[in-house]
C-alpha positions, 0 to 999 in steps of 0.5 A: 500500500502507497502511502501519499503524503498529504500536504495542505498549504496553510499561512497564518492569515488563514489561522484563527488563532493570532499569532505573534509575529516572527520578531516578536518570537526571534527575541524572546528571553532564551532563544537567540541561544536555544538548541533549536535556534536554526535562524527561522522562527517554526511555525510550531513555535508561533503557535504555542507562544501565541498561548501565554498560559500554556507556552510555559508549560509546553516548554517546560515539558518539551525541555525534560523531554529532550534535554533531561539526561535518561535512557535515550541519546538525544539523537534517538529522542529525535528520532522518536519525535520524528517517526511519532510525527511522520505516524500522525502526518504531521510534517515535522 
């Protein structure tokens, strides 16, 4: 069985959600220097800093998630994250 990739192309104009624009999001504290800082803001990250009550949180999580040390590499906590992603469709 073929597996298609659905792709739907959305902007944040079409979002219902206010995001905050990438600036705003490019000079929060810590993220000049977060492991993740690739030069872009990820639309991920608009999404969740537009909920000032849950981004803390999601942080926090994620934070012990990938960067706490345990059982698995950091590179395998990626890989995990990766396939739990591509298993949802979504395009990580």
């Amino acid at each position: 069985m073929e597996r298609k990739a659905r792709m739907k192309t959305n902007t944040s104009e079409e979002a219902w959600v206010e995001l905050p624009d990438q600036s705003t999001i490019a000079e929060a504290p810590g993220r000049r220097n977060h492991p993740y800082n690739f030069g872009y803001v990820a639309g991920m990250s608009r999404l969740i800093m537009a909920h000032s009550r849950i981004a803390p949180a999601f942080g926090a999580l994620y934070a012990s998630i990938m960067f706490v040390p345990g059982a698995l590499s950091r590179a395998e906590r990626e890989m995990v994250a990766a396939v739990a992603a591509a298993a949802q469709d979504c395009h990580y």
